[in-house]
KOLVOKE-210680 format. One record per atom (N, C-alpha, C, O): atom name; x, y, z. Coordinates in steps of 0.001 Angstrom, whole numbers, padded with zeros to 6 digits. Layout:
residues N
site; xx; yy; zz
CA; X; Y; Z
...
This chain:
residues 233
site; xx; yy; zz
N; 038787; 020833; 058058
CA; 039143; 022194; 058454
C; 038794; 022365; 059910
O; 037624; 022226; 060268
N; 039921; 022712; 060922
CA; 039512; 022842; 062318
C; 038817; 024378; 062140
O; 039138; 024992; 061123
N; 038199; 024801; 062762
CA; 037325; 026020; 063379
C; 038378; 026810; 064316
O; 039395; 026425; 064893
N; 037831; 027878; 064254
CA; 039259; 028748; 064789
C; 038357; 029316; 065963
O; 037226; 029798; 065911
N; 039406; 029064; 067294
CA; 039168; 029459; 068259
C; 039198; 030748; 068801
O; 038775; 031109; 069899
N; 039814; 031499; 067801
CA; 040344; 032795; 068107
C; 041303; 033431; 069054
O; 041211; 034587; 069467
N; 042271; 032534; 069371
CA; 043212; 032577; 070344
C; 044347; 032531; 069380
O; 045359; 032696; 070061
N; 044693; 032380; 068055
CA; 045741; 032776; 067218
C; 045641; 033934; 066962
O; 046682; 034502; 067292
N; 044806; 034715; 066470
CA; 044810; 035950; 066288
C; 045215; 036854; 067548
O; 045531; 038031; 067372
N; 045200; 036327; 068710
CA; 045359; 036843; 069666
C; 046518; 037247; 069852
O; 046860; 038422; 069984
N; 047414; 035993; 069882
CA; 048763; 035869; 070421
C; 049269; 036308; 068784
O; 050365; 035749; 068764
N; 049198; 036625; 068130
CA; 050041; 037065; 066510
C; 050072; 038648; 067299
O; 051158; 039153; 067584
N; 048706; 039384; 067622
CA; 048733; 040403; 068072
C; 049776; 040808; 069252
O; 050566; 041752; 069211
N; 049608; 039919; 070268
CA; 050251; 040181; 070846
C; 051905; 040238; 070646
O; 052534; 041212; 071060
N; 052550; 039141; 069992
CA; 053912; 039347; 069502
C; 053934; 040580; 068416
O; 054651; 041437; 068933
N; 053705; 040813; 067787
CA; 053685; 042218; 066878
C; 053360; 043046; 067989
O; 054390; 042744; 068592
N; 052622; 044083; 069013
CA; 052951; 044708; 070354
C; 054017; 044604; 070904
O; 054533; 045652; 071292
N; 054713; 043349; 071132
CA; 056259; 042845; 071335
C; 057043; 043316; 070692
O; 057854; 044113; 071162
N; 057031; 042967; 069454
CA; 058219; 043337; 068569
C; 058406; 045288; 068496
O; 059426; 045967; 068614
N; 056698; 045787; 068212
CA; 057110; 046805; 067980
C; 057425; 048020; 069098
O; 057890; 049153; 068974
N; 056985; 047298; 070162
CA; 057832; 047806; 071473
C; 059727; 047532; 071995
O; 060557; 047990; 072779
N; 059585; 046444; 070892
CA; 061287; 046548; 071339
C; 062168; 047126; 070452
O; 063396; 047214; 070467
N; 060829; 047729; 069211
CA; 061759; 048594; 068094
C; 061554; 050007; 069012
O; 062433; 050861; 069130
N; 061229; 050024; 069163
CA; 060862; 051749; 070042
C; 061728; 051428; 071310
O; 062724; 052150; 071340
N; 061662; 050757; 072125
CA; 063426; 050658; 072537
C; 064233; 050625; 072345
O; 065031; 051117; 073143
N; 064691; 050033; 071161
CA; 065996; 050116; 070652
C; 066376; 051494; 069865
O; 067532; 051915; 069820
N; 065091; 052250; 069152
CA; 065066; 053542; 068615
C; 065525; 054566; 069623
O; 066261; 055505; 069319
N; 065009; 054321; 070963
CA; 065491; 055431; 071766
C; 066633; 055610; 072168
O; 067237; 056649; 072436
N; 067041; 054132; 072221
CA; 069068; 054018; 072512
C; 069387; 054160; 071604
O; 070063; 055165; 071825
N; 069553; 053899; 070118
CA; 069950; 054290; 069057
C; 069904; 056353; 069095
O; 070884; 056897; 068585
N; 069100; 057020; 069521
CA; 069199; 058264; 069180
C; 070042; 058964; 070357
O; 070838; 059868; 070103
N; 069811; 058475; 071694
CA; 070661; 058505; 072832
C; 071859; 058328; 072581
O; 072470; 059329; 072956
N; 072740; 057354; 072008
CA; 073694; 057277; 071694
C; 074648; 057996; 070951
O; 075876; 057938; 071020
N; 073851; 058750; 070160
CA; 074042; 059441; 068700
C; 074342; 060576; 069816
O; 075450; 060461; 070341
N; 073672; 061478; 070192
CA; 073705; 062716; 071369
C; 074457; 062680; 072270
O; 074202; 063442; 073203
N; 075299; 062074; 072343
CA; 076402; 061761; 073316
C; 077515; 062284; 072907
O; 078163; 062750; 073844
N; 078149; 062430; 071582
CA; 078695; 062754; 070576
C; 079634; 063930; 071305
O; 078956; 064861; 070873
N; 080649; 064583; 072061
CA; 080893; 066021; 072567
C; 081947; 066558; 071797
O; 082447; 065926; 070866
N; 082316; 067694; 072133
CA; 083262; 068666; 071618
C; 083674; 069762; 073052
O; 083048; 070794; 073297
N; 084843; 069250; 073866
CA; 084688; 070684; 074670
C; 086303; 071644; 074169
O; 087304; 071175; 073627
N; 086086; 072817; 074520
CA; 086893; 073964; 074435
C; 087471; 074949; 075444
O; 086739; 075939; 075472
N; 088359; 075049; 076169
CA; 089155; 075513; 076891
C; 089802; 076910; 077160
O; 090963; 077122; 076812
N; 089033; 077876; 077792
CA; 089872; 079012; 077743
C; 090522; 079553; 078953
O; 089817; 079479; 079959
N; 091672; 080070; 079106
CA; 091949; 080715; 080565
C; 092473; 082212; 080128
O; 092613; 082706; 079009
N; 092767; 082873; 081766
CA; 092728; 084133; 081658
C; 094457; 084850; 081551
O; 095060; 085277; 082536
N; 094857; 084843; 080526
CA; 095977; 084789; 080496
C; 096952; 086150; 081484
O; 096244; 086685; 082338
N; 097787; 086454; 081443
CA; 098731; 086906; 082457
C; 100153; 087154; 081845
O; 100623; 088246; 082164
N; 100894; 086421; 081082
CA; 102247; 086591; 080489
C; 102768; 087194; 079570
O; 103998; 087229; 079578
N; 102007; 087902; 078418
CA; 101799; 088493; 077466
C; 100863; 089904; 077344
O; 100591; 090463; 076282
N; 100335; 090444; 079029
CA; 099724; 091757; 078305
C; 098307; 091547; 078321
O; 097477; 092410; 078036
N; 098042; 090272; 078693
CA; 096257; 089972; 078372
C; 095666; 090223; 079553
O; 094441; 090316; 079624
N; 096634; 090392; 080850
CA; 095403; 090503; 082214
C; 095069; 089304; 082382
O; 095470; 088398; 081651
N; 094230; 089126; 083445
CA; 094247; 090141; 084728
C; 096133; 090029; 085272
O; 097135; 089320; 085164
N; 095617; 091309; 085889
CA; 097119; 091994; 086767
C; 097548; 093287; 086915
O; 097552; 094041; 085942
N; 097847; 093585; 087812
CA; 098320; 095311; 088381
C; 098959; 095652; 088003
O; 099562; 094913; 087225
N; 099644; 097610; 088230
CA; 100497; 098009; 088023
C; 100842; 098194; 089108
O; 100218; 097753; 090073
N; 102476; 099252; 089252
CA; 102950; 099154; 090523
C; 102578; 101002; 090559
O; 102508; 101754; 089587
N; 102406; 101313; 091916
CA; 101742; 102862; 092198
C; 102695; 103181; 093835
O; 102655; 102458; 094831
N; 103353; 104248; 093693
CA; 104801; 104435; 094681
C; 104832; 105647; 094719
O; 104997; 106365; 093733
N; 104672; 106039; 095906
CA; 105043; 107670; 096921
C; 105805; 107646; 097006
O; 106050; 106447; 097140
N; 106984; 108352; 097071
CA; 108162; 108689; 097722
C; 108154; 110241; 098342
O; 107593; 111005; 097557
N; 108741; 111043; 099823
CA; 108810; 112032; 099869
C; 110144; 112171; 099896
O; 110901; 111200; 099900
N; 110693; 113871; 099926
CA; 112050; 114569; 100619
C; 111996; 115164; 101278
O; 111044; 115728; 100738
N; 112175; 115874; 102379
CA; 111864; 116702; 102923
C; 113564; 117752; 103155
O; 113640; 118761; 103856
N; 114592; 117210; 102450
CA; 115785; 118175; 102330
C; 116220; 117854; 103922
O; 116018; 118822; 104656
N; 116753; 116727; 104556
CA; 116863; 116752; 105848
C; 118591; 116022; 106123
O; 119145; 115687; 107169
N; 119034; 115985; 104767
CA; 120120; 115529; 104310
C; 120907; 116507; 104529
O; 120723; 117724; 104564
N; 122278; 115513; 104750
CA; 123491; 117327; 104661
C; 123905; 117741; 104155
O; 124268; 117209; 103106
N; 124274; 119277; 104494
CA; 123820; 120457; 103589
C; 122400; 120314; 102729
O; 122222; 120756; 101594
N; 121584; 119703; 103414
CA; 120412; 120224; 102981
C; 119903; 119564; 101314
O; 119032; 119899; 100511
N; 120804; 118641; 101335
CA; 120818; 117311; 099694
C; 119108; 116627; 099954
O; 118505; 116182; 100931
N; 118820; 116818; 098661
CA; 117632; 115412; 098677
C; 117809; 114471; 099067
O; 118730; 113880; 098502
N; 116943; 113525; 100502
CA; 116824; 112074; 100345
C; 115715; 111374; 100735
O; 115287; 111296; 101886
N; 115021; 110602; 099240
CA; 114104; 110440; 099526
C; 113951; 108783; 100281
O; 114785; 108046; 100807
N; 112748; 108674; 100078
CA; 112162; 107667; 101067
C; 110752; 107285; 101515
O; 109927; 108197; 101572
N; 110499; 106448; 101734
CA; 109128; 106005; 102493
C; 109108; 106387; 104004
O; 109995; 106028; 104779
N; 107812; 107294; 104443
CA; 107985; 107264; 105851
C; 106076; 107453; 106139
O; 105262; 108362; 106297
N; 106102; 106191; 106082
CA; 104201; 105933; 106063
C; 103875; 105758; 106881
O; 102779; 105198; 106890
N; 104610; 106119; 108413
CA; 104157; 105989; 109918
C; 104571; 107076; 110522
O; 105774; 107285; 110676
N; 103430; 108097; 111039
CA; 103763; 109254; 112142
C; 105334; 108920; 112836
O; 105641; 107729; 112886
N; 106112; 109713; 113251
CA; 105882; 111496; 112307
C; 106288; 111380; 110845
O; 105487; 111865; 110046
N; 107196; 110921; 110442
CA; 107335; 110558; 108852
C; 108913; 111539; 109378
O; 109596; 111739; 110382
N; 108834; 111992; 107621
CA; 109856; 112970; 107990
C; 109619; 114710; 108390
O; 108627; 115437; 108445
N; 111239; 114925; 108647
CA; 111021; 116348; 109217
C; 111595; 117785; 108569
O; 112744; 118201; 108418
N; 110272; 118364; 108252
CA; 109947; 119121; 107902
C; 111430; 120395; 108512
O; 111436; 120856; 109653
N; 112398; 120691; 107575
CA; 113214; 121659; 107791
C; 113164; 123317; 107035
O; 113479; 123654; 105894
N; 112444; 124437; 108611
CA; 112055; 125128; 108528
C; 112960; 126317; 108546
O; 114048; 126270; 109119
N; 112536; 127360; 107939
CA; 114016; 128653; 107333
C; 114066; 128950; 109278
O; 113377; 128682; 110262
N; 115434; 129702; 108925
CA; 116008; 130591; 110405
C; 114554; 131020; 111352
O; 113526; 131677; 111188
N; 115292; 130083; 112566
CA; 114384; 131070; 113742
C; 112692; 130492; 113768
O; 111716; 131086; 114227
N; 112736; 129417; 113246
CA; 111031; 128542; 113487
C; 110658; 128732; 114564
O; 109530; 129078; 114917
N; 112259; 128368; 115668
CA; 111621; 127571; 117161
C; 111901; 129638; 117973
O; 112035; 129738; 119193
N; 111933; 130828; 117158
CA; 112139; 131987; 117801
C; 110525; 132817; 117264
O; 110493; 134046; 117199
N; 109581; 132175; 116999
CA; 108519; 133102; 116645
C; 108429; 134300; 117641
O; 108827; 134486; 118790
N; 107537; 135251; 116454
CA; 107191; 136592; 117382
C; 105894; 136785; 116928
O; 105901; 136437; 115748
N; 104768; 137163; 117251
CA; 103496; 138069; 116703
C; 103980; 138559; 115352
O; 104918; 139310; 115084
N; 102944; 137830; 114421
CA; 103163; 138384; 112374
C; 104471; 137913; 111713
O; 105028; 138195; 110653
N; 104793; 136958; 112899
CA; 106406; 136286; 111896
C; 105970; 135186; 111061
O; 105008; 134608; 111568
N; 106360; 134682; 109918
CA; 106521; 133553; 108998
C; 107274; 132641; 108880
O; 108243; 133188; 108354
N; 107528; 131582; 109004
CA; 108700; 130488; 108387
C; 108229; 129855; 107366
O; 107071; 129931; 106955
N; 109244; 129100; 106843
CA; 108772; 128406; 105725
C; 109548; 126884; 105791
O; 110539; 126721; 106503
N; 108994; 125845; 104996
CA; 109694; 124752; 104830
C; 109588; 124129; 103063
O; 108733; 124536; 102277
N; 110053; 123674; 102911
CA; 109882; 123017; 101647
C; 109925; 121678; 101699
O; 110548; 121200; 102647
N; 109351; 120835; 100811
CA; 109328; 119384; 100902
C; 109299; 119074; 099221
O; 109378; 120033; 098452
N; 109175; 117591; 098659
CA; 108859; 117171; 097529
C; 108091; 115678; 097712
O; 108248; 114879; 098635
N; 107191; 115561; 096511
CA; 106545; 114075; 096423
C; 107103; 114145; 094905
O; 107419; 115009; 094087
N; 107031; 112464; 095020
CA; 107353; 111781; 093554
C; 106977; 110418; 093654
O; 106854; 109727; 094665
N; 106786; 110083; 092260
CA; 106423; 108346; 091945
C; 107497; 108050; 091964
O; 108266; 108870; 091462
N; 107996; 106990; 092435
CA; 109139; 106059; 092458
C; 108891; 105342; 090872
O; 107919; 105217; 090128
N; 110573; 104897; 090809
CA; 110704; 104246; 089898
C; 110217; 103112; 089670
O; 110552; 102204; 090431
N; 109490; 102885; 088804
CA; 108549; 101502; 088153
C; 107004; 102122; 087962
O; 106381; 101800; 086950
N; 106322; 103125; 089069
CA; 105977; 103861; 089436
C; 104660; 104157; 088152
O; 105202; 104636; 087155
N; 103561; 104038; 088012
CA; 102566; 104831; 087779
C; 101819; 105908; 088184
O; 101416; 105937; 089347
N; 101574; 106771; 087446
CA; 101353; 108253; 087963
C; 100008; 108097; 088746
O; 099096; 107276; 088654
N; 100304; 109648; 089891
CA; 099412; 109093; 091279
C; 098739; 110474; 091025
O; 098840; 111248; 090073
N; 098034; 110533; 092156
CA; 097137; 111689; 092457
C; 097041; 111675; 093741
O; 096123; 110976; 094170
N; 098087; 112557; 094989
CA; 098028; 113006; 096500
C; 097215; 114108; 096596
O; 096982; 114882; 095667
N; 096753; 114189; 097790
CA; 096184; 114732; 098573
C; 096417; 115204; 100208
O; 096420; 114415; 101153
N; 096561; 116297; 100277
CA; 097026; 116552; 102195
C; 095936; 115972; 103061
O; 094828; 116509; 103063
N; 096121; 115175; 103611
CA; 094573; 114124; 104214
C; 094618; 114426; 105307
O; 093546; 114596; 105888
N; 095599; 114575; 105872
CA; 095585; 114511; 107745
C; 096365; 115495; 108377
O; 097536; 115638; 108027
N; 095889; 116170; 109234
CA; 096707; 117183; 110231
C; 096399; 117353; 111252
O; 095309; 117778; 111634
N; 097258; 117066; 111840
CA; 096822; 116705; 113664
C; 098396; 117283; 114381
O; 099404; 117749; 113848
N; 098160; 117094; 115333
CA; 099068; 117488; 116166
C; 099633; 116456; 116975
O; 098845; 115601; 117379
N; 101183; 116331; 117388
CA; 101539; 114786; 117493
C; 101355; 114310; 119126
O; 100955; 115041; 120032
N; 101734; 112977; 119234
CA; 101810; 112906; 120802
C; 103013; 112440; 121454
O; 104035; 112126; 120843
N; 102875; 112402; 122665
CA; 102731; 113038; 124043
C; 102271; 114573; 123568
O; 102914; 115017; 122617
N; 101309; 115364; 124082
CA; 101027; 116740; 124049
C; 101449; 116895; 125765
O; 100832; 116260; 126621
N; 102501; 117765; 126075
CA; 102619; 118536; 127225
C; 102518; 119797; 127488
O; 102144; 120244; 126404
N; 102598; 120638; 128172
CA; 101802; 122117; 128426
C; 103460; 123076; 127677
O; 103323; 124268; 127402
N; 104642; 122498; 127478
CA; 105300; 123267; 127402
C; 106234; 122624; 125490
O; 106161; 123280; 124451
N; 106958; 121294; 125640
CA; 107350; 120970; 124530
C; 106263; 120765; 123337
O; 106564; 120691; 122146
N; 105153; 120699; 123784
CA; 104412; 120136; 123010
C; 102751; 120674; 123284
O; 101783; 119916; 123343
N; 102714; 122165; 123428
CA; 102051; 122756; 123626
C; 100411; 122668; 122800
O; 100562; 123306; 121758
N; 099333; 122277; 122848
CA; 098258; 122169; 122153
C; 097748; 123557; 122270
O; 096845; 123725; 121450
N; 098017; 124748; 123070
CA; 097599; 126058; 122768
C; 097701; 126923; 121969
O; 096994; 127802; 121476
N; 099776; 126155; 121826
CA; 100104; 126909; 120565
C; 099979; 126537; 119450
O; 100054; 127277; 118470
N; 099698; 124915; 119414
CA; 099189; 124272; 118059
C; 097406; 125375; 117765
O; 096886; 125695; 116696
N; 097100; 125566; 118716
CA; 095921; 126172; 118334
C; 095921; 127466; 117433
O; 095409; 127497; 116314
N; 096526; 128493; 118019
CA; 097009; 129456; 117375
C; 097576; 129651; 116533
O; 097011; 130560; 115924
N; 098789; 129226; 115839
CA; 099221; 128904; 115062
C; 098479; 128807; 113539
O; 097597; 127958; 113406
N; 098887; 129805; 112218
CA; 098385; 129429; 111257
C; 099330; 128948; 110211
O; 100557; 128999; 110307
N; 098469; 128346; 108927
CA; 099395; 128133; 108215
C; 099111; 127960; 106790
O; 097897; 128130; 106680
N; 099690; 127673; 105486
CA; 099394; 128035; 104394
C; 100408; 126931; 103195
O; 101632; 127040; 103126
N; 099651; 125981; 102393
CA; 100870; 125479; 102065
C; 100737; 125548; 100268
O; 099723; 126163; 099938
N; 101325; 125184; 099425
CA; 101628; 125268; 098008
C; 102360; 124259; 097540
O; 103324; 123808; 098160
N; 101852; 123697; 096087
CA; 102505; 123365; 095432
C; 103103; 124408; 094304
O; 102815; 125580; 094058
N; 104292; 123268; 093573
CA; 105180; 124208; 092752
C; 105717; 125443; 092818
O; 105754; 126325; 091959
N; 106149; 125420; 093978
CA; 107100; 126575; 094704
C; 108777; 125682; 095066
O; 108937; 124861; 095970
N; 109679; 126074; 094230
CA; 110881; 125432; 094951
C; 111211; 125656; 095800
O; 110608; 126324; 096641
N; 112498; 125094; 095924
CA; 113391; 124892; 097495
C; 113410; 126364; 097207
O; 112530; 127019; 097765
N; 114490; 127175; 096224
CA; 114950; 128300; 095935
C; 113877; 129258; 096261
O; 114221; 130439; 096213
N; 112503; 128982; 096622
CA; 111695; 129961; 096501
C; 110616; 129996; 097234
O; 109744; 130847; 097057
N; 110544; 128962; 098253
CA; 110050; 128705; 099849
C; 110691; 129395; 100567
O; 111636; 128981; 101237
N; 110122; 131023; 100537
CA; 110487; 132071; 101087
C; 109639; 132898; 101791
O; 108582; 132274; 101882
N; 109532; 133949; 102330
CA; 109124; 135524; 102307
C; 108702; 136209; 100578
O; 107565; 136457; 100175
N; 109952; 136380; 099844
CA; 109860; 136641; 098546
C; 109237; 135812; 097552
O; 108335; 136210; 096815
N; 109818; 134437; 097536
CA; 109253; 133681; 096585
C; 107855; 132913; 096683
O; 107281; 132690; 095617
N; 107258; 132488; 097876
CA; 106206; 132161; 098348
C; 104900; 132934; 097838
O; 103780; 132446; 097683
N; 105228; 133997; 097658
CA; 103924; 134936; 097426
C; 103637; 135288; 096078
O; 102593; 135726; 095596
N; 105046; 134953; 095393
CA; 104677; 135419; 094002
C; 104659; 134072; 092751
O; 104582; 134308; 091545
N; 104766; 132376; 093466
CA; 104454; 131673; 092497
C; 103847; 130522; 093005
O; 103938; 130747; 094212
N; 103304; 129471; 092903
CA; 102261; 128560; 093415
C; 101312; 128290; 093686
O; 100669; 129324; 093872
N; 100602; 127251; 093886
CA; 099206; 126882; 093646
C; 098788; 126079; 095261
O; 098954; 124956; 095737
N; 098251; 127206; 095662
CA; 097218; 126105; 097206
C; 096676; 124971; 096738
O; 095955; 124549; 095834
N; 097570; 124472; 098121
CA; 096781; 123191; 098594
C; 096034; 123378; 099657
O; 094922; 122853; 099602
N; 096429; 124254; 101076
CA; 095923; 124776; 102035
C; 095325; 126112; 101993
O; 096222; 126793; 102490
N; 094754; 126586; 101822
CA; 094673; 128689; 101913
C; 095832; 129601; 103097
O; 096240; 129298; 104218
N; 095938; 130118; 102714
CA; 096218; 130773; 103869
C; 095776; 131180; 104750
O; 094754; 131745; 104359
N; 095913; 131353; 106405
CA; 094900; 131480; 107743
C; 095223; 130268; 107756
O; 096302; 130255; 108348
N; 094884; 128939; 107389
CA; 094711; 128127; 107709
C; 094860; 127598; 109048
O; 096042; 127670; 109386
N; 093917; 126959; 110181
CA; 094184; 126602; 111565
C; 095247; 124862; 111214
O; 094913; 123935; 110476
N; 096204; 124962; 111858
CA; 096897; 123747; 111820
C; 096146; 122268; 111388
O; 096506; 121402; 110591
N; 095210; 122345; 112074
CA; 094366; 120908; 111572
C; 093746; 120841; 110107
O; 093133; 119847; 109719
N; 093901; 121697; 109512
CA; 093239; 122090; 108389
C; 093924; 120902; 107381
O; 095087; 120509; 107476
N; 092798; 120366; 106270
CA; 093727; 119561; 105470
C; 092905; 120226; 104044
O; 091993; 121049; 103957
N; 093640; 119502; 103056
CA; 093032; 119965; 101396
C; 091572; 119639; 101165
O; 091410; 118428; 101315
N; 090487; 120245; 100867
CA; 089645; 119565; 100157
C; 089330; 119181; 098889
O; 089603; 119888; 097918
N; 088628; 117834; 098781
CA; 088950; 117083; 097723
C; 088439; 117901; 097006
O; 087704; 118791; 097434
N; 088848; 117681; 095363
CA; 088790; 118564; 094192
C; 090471; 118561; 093553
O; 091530; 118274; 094111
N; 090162; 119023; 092116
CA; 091058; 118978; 091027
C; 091909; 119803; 091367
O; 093114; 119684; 091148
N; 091215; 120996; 092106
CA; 092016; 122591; 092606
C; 093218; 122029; 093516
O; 094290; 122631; 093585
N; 092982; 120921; 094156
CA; 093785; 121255; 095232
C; 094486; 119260; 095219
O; 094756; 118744; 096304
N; 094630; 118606; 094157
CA; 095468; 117430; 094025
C; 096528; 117625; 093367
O; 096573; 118209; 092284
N; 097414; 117180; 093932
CA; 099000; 117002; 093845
C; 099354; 115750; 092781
O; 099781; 114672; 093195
N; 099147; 115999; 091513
CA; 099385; 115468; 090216
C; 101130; 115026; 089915
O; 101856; 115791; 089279
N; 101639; 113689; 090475
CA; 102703; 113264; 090201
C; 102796; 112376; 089407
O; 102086; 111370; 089390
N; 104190; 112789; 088221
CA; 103844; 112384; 087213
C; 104585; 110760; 086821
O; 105620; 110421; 087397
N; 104247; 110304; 086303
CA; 104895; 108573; 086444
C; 106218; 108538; 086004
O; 106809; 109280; 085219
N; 106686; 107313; 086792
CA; 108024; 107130; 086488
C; 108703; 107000; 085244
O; 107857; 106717; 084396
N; 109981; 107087; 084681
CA; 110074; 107087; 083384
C; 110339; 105712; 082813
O; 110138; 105479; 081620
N; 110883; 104609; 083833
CA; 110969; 103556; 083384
C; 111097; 102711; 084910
O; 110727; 103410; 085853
N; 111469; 101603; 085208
CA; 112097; 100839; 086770
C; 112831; 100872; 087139
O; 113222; 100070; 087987
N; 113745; 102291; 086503
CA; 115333; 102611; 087322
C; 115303; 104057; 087630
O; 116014; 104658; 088435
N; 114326; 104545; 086829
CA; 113629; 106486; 086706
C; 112627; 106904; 087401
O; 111535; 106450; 087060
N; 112648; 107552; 088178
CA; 112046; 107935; 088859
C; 111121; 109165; 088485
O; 111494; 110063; 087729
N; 110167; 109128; 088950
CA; 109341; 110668; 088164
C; 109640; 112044; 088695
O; 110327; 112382; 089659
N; 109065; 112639; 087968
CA; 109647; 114134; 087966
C; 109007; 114378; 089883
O; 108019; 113749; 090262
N; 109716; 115285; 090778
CA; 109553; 115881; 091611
C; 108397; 116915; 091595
O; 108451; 117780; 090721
N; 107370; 116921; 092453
CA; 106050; 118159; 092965
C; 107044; 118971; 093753
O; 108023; 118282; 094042
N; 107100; 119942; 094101
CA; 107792; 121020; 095293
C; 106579; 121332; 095591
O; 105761; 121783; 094789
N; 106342; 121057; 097049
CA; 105530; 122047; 098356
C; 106435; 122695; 099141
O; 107616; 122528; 099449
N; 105610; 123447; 099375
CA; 105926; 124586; 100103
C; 105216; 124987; 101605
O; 104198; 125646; 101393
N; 105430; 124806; 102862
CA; 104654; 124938; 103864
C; 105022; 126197; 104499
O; 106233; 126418; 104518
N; 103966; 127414; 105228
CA; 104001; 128555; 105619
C; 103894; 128534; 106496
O; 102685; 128485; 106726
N; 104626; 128539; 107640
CA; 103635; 128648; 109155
C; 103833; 130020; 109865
O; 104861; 130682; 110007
N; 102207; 130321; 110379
CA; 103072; 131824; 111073
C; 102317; 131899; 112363
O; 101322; 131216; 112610
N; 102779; 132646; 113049
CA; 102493; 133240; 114256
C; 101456; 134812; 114293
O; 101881; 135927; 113994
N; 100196; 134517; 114694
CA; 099461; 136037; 114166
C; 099869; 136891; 114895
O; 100582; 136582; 115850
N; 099396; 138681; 114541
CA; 099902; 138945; 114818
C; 099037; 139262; 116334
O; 099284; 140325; 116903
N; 098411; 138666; 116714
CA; 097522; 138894; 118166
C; 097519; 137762; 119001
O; 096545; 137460; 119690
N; 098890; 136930; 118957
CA; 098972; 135942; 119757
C; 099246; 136948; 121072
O; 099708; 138082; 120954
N; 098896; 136361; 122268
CA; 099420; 136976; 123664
C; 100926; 136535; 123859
O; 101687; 135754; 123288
N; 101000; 137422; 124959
CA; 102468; 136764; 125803
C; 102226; 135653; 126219
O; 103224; 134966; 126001
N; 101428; 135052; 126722
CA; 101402; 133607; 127143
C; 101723; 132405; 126538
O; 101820; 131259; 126978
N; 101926; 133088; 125008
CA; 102484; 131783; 124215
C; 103894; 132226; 124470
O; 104338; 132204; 123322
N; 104668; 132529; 125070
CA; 105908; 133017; 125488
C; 106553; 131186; 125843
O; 106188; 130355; 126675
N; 107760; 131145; 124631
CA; 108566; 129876; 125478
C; 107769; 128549; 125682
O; 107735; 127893; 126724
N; 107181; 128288; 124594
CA; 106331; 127348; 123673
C; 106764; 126550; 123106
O; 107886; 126893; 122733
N; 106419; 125229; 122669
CA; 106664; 124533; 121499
C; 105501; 123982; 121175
O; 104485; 124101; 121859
N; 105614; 123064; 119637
CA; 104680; 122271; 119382
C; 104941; 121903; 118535
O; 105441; 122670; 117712
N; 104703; 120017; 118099
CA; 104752; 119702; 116987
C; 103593; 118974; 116046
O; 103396; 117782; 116282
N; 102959; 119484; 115194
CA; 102220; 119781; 114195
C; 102858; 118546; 113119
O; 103916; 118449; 112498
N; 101626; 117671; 113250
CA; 101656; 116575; 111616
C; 101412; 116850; 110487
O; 100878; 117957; 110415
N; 101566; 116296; 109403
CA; 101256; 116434; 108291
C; 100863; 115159; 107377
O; 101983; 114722; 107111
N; 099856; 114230; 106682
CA; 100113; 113591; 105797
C; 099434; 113583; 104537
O; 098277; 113982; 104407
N; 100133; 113137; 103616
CA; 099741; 113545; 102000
C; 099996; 111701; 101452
O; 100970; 110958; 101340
N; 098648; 111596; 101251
CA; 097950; 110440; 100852
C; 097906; 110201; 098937
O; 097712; 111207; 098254
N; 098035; 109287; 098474
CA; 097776; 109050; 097143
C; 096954; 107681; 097166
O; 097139; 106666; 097838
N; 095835; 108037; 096061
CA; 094946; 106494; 096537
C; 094650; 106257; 094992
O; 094503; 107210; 094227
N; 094569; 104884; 094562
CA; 094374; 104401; 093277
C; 093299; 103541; 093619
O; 093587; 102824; 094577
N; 092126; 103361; 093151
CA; 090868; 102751; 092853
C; 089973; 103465; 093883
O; 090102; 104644; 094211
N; 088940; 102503; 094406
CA; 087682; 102874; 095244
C; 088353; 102291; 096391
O; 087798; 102278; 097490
């Protein structure tokens, strides 16, 4: 019987450390492998059917009756002066406590979702000169405007007895609407992409007080107007 050196027990140990280190390697790629396993799923934002994202279409149109004999024609006119404002007998003949009147219309164009205008801007136009284009008499000058007053009734008579301010009356020319429910111009949407929506009638007042001097004698001036519709922030 040889005597044992104790160097077998050694190396047995050591291969079993071996082995069971290369089972614990191979265990970890074995579970690694397994976890690899995927499933992916695909969604987008559709567009062709109604699902969004995507706009509607939102369209001003004015008239201002500048057609002949005085026919509707409307139009886009989104750059000073726009259109022109056609005022009853004798605008360009004021006297101290006289009135004129004009009438106009807004509408959604056809395709058209319903808007919400507003009178935003009033200024007085340029070149200003001391005589065609008088800024003294733009000063003096008051004025008063309405919705839902027709053509038929952008008057003396009819002016006073039906419509809803947008401006007050007195009003100094520069004067515009302030924001609020009282005083937005509610146009109603188109009826389809060939229909156009129902017509707003305004009504504009302008007068001459009655304590202007003679010095506004043989005057002119021309006085802006614009009516804004805005959809979002």
């Amino acid at each position: 019987m040889v005597a044992s050196t104790g160097a077998e027990p050694r190396a047995k140990a050591t291969k079993v450390r071996a082995i069971l280190a290369a089972g614990l390697v191979l265990g970890v790629g074995a579970a690694f492998t397994l976890a690899a396993w995927t499933d992916n799923e695909w969604v987008f934002g559709q567009s062709g059917n109604g699902g969004g994202p995507g706009t509607k279409t939102y369209h001003m149109q004015q008239n201002t009756w500048t057609g002949t004999g005085g026919a509707a024609v409307w139009g886009d006119k989104d750059a000073a002066p726009g259109g022109a404002l056609t005022f009853s007998v004798n605008a360009d003949n004021l006297v101290p406590g006289s009135t004129v009147y004009a009438p106009m219309q807004l509408r959604a164009a056809a395709g058209s979702e319903a808007l919400v205008a507003r009178l935003t801007q009033a200024v007085q136009s340029t070149p200003i000169d001391a005589v065609t284009n008088s800024s003294v008499l733009y000063s003096e000058l008051r004025y008063e405007a309405k919705q839902n007053v027709d053509k038929a009734l952008c008057n003396a008579t009819g002016f006073a007895a039906v419509g809803t301010n947008i401006v007050p009356a007195g009003s100094p020319l520069g004067t515009i609407s302030e924001p609020g429910v009282a005083n937005n111009i509610v146009l109603p949407a188109a009826g389809d992409t060939v229909t156009d929506g129902a017509a707003v009638d305004i009504c504009f007042a302008l007068t001459l007080p009655s304590s202007a001097t003679d010095t506004l004698q043989g005057l002119k001036t021309v006085p802006l107007w614009k009516f804004t519709s805005t959809v979002g922030s």
